[in-house]
C-alpha positions in Angstrom: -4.7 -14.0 -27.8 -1.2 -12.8 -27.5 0.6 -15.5 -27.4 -1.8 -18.0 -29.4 -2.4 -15.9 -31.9 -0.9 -12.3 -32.4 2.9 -13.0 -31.8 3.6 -15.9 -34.4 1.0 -13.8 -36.7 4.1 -11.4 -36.5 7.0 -13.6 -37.0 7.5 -13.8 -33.9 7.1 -17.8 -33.0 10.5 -18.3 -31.1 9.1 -16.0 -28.3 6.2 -18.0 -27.8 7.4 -20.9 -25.4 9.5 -19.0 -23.3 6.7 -15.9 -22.6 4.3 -18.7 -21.8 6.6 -20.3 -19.2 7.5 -16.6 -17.8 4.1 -14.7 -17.6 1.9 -18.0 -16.7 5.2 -18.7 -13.6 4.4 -15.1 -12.6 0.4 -15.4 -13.0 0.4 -18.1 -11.3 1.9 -17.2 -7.9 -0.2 -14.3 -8.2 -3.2 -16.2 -8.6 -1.8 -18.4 -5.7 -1.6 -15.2 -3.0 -4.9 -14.1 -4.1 -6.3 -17.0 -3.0 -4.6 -17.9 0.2 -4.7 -14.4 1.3 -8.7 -14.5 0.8 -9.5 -17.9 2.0 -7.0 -17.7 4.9 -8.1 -17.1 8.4 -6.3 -13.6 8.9 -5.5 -14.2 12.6 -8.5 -14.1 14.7 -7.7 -13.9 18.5 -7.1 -17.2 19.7 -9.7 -19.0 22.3 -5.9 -20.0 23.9 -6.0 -16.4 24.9 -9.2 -16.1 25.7 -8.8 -18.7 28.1 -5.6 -17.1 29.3 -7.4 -14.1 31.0 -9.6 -15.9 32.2 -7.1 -18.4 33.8 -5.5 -14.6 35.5 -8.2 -13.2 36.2 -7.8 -9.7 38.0 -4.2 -10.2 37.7 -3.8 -8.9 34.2 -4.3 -5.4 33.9 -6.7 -4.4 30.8 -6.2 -1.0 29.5 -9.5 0.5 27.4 -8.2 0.6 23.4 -7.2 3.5 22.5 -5.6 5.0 18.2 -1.8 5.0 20.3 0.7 2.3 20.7 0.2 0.4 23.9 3.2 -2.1 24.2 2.3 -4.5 26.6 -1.0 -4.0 27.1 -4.0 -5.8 27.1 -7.1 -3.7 25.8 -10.5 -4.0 26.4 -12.7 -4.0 23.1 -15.8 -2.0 23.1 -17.2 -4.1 20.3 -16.5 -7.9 21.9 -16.3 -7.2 25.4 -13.4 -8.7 26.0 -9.8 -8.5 26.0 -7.5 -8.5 23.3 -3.5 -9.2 23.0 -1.2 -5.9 21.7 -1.8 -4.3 18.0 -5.3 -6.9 18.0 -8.1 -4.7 16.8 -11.8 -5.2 16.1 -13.4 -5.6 12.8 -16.5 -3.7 12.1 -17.3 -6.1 8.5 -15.9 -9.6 10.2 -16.9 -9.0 13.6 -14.3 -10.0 15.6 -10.9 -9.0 16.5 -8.0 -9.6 14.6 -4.3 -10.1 15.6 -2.3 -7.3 14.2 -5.3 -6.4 11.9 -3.7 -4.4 8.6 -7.1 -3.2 7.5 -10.1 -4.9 6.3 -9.3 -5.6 2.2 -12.8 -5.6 0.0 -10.7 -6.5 -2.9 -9.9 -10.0 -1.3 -13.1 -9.9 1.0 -11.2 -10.2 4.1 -9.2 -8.8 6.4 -5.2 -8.8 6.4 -3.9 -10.2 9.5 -1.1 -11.8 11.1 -1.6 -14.9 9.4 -1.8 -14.0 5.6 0.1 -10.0 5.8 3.1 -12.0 3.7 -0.4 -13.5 1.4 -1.2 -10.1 0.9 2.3 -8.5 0.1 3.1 -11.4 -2.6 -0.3 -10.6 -3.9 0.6 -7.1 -4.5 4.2 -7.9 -5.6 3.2 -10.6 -8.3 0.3 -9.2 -9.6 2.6 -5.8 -10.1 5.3 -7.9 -11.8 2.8 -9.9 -14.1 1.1 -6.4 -15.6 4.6 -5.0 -15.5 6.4 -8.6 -17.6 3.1 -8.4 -19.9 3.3 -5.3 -21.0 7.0 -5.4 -21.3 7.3 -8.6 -23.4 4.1 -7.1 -25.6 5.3 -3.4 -25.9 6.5 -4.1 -29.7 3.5 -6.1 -31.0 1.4 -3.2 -29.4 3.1 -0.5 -31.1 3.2 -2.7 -34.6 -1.0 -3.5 -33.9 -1.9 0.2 -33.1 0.1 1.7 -36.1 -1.5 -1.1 -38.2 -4.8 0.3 -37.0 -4.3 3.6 -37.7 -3.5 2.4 -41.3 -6.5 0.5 -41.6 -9.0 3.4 -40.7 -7.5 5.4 -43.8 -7.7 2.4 -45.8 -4.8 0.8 -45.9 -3.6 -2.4 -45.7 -0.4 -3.4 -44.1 0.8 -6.3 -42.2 -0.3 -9.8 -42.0 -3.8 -10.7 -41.9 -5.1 -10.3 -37.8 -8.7 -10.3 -37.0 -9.9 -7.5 -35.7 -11.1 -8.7 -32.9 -8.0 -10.6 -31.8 -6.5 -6.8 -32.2 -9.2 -5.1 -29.5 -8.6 -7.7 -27.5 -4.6 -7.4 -27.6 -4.9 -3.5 -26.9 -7.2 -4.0 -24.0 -5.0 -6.2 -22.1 -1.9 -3.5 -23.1 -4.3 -0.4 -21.6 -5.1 -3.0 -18.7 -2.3 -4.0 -17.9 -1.2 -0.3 -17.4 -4.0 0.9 -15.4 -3.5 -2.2 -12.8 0.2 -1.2 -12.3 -0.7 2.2 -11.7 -2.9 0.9 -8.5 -0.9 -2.0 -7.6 2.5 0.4 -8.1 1.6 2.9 -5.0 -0.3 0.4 -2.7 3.1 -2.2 -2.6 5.0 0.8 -1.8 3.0 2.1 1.0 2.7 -1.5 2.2 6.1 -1.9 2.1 7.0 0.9 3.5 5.2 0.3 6.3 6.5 -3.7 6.7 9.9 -2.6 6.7 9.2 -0.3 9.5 7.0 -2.6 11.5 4.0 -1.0 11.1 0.3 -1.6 10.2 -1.7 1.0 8.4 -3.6 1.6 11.6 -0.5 1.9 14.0 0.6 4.6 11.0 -1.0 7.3 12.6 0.3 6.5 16.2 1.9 9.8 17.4 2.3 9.3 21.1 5.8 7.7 21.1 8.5 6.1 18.7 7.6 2.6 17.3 7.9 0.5 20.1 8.0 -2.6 17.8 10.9 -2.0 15.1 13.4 -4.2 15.5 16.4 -1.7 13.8 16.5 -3.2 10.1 14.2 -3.5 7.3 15.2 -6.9 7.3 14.7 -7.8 11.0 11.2 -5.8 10.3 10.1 -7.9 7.6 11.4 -11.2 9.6 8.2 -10.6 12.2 5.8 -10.9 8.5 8.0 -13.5 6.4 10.0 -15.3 9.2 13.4 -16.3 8.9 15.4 -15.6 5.7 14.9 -18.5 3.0 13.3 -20.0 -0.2 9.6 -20.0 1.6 9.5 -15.8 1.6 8.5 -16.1 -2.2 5.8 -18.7 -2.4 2.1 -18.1 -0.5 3.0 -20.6 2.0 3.0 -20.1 6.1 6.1 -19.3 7.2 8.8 -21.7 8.1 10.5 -20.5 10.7 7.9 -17.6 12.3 9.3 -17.0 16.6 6.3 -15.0 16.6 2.5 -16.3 18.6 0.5 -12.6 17.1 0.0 -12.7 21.2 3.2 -11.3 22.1 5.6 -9.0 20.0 9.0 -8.5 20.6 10.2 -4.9 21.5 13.0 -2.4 20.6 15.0 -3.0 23.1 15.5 -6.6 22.7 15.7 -6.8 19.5 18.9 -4.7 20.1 19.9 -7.3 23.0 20.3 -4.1 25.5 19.6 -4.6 29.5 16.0 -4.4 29.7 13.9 -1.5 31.3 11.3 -2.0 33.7 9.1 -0.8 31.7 8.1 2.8 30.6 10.1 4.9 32.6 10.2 2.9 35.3 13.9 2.3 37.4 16.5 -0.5 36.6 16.2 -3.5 39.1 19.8 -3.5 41.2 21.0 -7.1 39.5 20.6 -5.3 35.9 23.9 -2.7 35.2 24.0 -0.2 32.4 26.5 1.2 30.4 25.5 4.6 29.5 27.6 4.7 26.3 25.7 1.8 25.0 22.4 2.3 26.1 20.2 5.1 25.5 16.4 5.6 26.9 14.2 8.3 25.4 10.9 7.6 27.2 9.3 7.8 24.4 9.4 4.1 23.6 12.4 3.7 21.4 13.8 1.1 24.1 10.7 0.5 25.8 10.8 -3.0 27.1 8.1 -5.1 28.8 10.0 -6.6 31.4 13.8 -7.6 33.0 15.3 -10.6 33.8 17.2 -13.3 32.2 14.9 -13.0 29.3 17.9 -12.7 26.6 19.5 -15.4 28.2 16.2 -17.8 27.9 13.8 -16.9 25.7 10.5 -17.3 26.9 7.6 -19.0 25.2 3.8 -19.8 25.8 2.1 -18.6 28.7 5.2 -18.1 30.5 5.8 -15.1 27.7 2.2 -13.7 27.6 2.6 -13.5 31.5 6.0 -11.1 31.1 4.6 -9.5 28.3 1.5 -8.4 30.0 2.9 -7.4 33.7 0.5 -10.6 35.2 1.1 -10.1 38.4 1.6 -13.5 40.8 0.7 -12.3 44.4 2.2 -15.3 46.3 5.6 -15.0 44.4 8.4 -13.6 46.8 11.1 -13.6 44.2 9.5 -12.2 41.0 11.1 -11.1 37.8 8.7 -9.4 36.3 7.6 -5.9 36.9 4.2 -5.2 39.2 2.1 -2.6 37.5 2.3 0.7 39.8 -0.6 2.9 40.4 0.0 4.6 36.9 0.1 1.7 35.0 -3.5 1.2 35.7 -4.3 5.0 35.3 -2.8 5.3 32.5 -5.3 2.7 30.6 -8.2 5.5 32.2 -7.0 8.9 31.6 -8.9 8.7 28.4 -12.8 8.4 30.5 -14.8 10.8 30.7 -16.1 11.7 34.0 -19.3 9.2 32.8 -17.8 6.6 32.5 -18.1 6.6 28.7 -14.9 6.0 26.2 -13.7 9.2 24.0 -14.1 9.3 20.4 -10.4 8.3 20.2 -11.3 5.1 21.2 -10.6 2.0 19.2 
């Protein structure tokens, strides 16, 4: 209606081409998101892992799911009944678990996941941009329509000939196109906010320690969503170059390549030094790490990784690098029990 017939109705003809290739560019990415972030499988646990614990058996320690951070630990769901990686939790409306589940969207009528969080934010981002170019671009033929309304309920005439309905129409889409910014303007903030930080609107409310996941930078942070810096962050597409499974997240303290703890607040092994000026632990989680080793040297990948992230411990290996769980590894995943048996409320 705009562009076909209100703007060269008011001389304004020139503007016509390059709106259209502007808004529709916009629209069109928008459109794009919306569809790959609904149609998109949001990152349900993989049968890989599935077949992973089952593969270790008794030698993976499963903690029961509880509304904290648990780095490196494998929870039990209530719902499933069986084990799911780190920041994986169950929904209620899909039924199943989800890797680094966001929340459950009924706007897209699914949940955002690890696999389309980036679907979601471009969703947000380019359906904020094209309210915010529409309204823009039309903000002088809406203020010549309305005052030409106003002249036409006290009976006179002024402008060139519009039908009245093209004129509704044009003044919807300007109210519209307001309302839908004042949603979209507040949710890509707090969703930003929280991707920058390395956070998921359920791990917002974790009190019990500092993030054990943010990798330092906004940047870095939004790396772990977009992957590696380049021309695919702004189109709906999978990432190219994502170093990240949905299994296994890195920590803290290597993203800030500092010797590696043995865990939480557990001692250094004697091959690992420390300088104290450079390295700081809190115990609260800021440097938590999942295990030691020459891990910074070689990255590790696959099974091999999903085995150091989650303390699987190999009984017939003399020379290990990884951490055994203690005593209070495995109490800690039960201090939450009641003396039944039964899970607190704070359960997840």
């Amino acid at each position: 209606v705009y562009l076909g017939r209100v703007l060269p109705a008011l001389g304004g003809d020139a503007k016509v081409t390059p709106l259209l290739i502007i808004f529709n560019t916009i629209w069109g990415l928008a459109l794009w998101s919306y569809l790959r972030t609904s149609w998109a499988d949001p990152g349900a646990v993989p049968e890989e892992w599935h077949d992973f614990v089952r593969r270790v058996g008794v030698t993976l320690p499963i903690a029961p799911g509880m509304k904290e951070w648990q780095p490196g630990k494998a929870t039990m769901c209530k719902q499933c009944s069986r084990a799911r990686p780190e920041r994986a939790h169950h929904c209620g409306l899909c039924g199943v678990c989800i890797l680094r589940l966001d929340h459950h969207c009924p706007w897209i009528n699914n949940c955002v996941g690890f696999n389309n969080h980036k679907y979601f934010l471009l969703t947000c981002l380019y359906a904020l941009l094209a309210c915010v170019v529409g309204f823009v671009t039309a903000a002088p033929e809406l203020v010549a329509v309305t005052q030409r309304l106003r002249l036409a309920m006290h009976g006179i005439d002024d402008g060139p000939p519009l039908d009245p309905s093209d004129e509704i129409a044009f003044l919807v889409f300007g109210t519209l196109a307001v309302f839908i910014s004042m949603f979209l303007a507040p949710l890509l903030y707090f969703q930003l906010t929280l991707a920058v930080t390395n956070k998921t609107t359920i791990e917002a409310n974790y009190i019990n320690m500092t993030n054990p996941f943010d990798q330092g930078t906004a940047l870095q942070n939004l790396v772990q969503i977009f992957g590696a810096l380049g021309p695919d962050w702004i189109l709906p597409i999978k990432p190219w170059r994502l170093h990240l499974d949905g299994v296994s997240f890195s920590s803290s303290a290597e993203a800030e390549k500092l010797p590696l703890t043995a865990g939480m607040g557990g001692a250094y092994p004697e091959d690992v030094s420390r300088d104290e000026e450079d390295f700081s632990y809190d115990g609260k989680g800021k440097n938590w790490a999942r295990a030691f080793g020459d891990r910074l040297k070689t990255p590790l990948i696959g099974e091999a990784l999903w085995r150091a992230n989650y303390h699987v411990v190999e009984p017939n290996r003399q020379d290990m690098d990884l951490r055994k769980p203690s005593t209070l590894d495995y109490m800690l995943g039960c201090m939450q029990i009641d003396c039944d048996g039964n899970q607190k409320p704070n359960f997840v």
